[in-house]
C-alpha positions, -999 to 999 in steps of 0.1 A, spaced: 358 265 378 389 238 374 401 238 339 395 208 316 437 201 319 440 197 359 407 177 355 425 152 331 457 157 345 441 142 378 426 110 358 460 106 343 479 103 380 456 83 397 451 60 368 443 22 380 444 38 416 420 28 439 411 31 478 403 3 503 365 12 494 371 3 462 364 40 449 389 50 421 411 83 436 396 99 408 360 98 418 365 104 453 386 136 445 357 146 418 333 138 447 352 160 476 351 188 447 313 185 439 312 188 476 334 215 480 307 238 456 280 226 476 296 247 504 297 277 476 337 272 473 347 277 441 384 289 439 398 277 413 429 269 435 409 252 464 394 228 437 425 225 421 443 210 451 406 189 460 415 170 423 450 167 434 453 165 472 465 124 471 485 128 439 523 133 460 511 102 480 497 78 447 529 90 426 553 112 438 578 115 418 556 112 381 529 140 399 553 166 409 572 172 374 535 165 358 516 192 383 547 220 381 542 213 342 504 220 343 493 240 368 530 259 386 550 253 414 526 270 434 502 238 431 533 217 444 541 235 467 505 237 486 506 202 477 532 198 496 526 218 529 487 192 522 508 166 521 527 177 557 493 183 574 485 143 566 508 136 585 507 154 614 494 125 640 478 144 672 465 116 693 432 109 704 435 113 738 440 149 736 406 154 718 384 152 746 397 174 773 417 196 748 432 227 746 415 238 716 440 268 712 468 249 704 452 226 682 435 250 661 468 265 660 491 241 650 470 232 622 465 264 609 501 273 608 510 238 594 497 250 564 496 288 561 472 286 537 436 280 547 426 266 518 443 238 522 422 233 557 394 234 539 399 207 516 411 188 546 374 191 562 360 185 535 379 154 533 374 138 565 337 146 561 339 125 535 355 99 549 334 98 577 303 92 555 320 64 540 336 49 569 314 18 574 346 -2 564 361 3 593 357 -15 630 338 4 656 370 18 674 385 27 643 352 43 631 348 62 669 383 76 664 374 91 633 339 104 643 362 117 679 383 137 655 359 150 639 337 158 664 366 177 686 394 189 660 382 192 627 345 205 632 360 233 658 384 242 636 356 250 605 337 268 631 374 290 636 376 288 599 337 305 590 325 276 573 299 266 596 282 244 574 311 217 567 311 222 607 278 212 610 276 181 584 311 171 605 292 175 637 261 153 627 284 124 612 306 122 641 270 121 662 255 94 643 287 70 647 291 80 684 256 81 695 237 62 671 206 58 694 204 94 703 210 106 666 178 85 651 157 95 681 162 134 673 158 127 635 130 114 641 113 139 667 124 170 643 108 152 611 76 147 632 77 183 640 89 195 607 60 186 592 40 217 577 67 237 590 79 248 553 46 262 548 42 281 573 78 295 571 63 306 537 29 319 548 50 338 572 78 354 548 49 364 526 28 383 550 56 397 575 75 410 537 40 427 531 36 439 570 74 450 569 71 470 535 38 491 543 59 501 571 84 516 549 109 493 556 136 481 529 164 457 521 151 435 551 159 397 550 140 371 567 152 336 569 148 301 588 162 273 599 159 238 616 184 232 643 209 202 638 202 166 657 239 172 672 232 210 682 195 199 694 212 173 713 239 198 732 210 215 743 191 187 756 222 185 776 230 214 788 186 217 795 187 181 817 218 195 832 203 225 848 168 208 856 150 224 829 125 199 811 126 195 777 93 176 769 85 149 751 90 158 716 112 187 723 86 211 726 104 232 753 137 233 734 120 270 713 153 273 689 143 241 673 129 267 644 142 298 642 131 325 620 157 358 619 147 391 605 172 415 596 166 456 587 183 486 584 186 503 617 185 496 651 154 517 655 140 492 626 150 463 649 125 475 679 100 481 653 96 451 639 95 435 674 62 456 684 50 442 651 55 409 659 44 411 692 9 425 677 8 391 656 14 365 677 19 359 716 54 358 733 73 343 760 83 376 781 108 355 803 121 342 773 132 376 756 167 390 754 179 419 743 215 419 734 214 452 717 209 468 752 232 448 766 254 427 742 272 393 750 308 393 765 313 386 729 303 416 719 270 399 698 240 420 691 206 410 686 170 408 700 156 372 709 126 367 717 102 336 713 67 342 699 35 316 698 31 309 657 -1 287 667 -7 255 690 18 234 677 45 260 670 67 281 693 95 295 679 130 320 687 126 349 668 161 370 662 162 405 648 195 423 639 206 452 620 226 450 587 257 456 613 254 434 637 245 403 610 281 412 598 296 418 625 282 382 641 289 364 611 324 380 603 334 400 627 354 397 660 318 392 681 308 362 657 291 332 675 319 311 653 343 327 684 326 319 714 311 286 708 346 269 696 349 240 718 325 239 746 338 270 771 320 297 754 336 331 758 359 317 784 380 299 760 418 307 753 410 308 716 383 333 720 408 356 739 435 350 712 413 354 682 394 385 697 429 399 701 436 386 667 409 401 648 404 437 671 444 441 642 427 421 616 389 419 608 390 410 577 398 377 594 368 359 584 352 385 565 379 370 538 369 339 541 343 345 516 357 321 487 340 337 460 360 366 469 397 350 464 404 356 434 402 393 443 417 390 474 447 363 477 466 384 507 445 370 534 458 335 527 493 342 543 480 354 572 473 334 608 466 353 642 497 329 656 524 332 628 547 343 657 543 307 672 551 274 663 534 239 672 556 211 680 545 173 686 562 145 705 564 116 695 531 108 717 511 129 699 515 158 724 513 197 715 541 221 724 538 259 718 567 273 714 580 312 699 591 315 665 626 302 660 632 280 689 655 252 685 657 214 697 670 230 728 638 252 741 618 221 727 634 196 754 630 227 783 594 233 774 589 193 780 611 190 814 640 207 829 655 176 834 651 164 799 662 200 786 696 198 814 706 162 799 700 167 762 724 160 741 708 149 709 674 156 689 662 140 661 633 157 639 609 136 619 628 112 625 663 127 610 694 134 633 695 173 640 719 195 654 707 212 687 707 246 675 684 234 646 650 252 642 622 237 648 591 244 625 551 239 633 538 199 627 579 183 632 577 154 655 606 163 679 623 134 701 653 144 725 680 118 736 697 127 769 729 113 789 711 107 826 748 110 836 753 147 825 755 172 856 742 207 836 736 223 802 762 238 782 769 273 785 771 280 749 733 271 746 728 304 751 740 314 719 708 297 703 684 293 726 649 314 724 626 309 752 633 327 785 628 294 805 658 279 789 678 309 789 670 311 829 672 276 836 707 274 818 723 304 836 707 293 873 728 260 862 759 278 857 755 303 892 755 273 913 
């Protein structure tokens, strides 16, 4: 819960504030907290930065003395590092055909603090809903954003739903037609469906328990119009019909069932089996043989009646962790759109074979109990540099200006004589930091680096290029 004082301390910055929608700053930071607990986030710090996240921008210099006053210098200061990831202007054309390592990257060491992420998703889902304001290429920007930076990175982050309500907005603005056309089909086919998912719990709880089973779950869910529609896709794509109302997409509902054991996993199968029809060509067992990702389950697809075919998955206790926390999570290999052949996969399998408490920590109930995760990114040994294009430079930890103008061109890193960093004059041995906007000036008249570069310089490439400079 937020205390009564940052609540009013909030109405008190943004007093006679208001946005271009007319909203007060007060209501739309009350809104993006009621928003926030929707999600079931309810650190007290997380909502304390959602009441304040605009307050540096509104009034700088009354917020800061006001905010260390109320609520510590810890509040300013991930104020601050909020304020910085604003900022930070990665342009649109990189969206598309991305490297989604480097973006998820950059952003997440921006800040050092997920939190602070997740009050920026939360943000520009938001502002997508409310974006009608806008023209339609400002409005496509947004919804391209979202669609390619921000809803990857909740995926990354283990907060799948803001990744799916991200997801579904940026669909709606981008493919309006194709949005309605799957609400519509899944209402038509939704109908009755809550019934049955309840006729079903009931008497599969009852099969389940005479069997001796215990502390089994069984849940359901309707698949999202913009994950319905990347399957459409990738279904046309390989030739496989889809039919008119969907009926051959069989994840539309999904019903999962999870036990104890694995032994309880092939058991309830056979019981399943004796209740309804299956789809044998359908089936996959991932226990047997588990995705690259390391995933375990069994799928199989089962004939509820006439108008109702349906992916069953059954897991263990285990493996629902492990899939929904752990280093084989789904949240891994379906960032972007390569699947387990993405960079970021590699990195955060990597990553989380040191650290599996990765997402497992991303529980926010938990916080409170458990700040240490905060500090800690699977890339803190990099850094993320943009030009002033918008373009994303990886770079190791402690690189100057210098490795920066190298890791654009040699040429530019040969003739460099100057930098300047967010737009301040820097000496060339300065250190550059993830999110500063770097621009070199060079002399097209000078013949070869300086020698004493290598004093400072990090990266091998300009340490080679510099002494291959000075041996000829």
């Amino acid at each position: 819960m937020v205390p009564q004082k940052i609540k009013n301390l909030a109405k008190d910055l943004y007093e006679g504030e208001t946005r271009l929608s007319e909203e007060t700053y007060y209501d739309y930071a009350l809104d993006i907290v009621k928003r926030l607990k929707k999600y079931s986030i309810r650190d007290e710090t997380t909502l304390t930065i959602a009441f304040l996240h605009d307050a540096l921008s509104v009034s700088p210099k009354k917020s800061i003395k006001k905010i260390e006053e109320l609520a510590g210098s810890e509040i300013v200061a991930l104020l601050e590092r909020y304020g910085k990831l604003k900022e930070t202007k990665i342009k649109t054309e990189n969206l598309r055909d991305f490297n989604e390592k480097y973006l998820n990257q950059t952003l997440i060491n921006l800040v050092e603090d997920v939190r602070l992420l997740i009050v920026r998703l939360v943000v520009k889902a938001k502002d997508l809903d409310n974006c009608q304001m806008f023209d339609k290429e400002k409005r496509e920007e947004m919804a391209i954003r979202a669609l390619y930076l921000y809803a990857p990175l909740a995926k990354v982050l283990g907060v799948s739903n803001i990744s799916k309500d991200l997801e579904n907005a940026a669909f709606k603005i981008l493919y309006p037609e194709e949005y309605f056309e799957i609400k519509k089909i899944i209402k038509k086919r939704s109908w009755g469906t809550k019934k049955i998912f309840a006729d079903i719990k009931k008497v599969l709880s009852e099969i389940l328990t005479e069997q001796g089973m215990r502390d089994f779950q069984i849940q359901y869910r309707t698949k999202s119009p913009y994950s319905t529609f990347r399957k459409m896709v990738r279904y046309k794509s390989r030739g496989i019909d889809i039919g008119n109302d969907l009926e051959n997409i069989y994840d539309l509902f999904a019903l999962r069932v999870i036990v104890r054991t694995i032994e309880e996993c092939y058991l309830v199968e056979t019981l399943l089996k004796q209740l309804w029809n299956y789809l044998p060509q359908e089936r996959d067992d991932y226990i047997e043989k588990p995705r690259p990702t390391g995933y375990r389950a069994i799928h199989n697809v089962f004939e509820i009646d006439n108008d109702l075919v349906m992916e069953v998955q059954i897991r263990s206790h285990e493996m629902h962790t492990q899939a929904e926390f752990g280093f084989s999570s789904h949240l891994l290999y379906k960032i972007g759109e390569k699947d387990e052949k993405s960079q970021a996969v590699e990195e955060y399998k990597k990553y989380l074979n040191k650290h599996p408490e990765w997402f497992r920590d991303l529980n926010f109930l938990e916080i409170q109990k458990n700040k240490e995760f905060v500090s800690k990114t699977p890339f803190s040994d990099k850094v993320y540099i943009l030009t002033p294009k918008g373009d994303i430079i990886q770079l190791p930890k402690g690189a100057t200006v210098v490795d920066f103008a190298y890791a654009v061109h040699t040429d530019i890193g040969d003739r460099c004589i100057g930098a300047f960093v967010n737009d301040k004059i820097v000496k060339l041995d300065y250190k550059i930091e993830t999110g500063d906007v770097v621009k070199i000036k060079v002399n097209k008249q000078r013949k070869r680096p300086s020698k004493d570069w290598l004093n400072f310089v990090k990266t091998r490439r300009a340490k080679n290029r510099i002494l291959k400079a000075w041996r000829t």
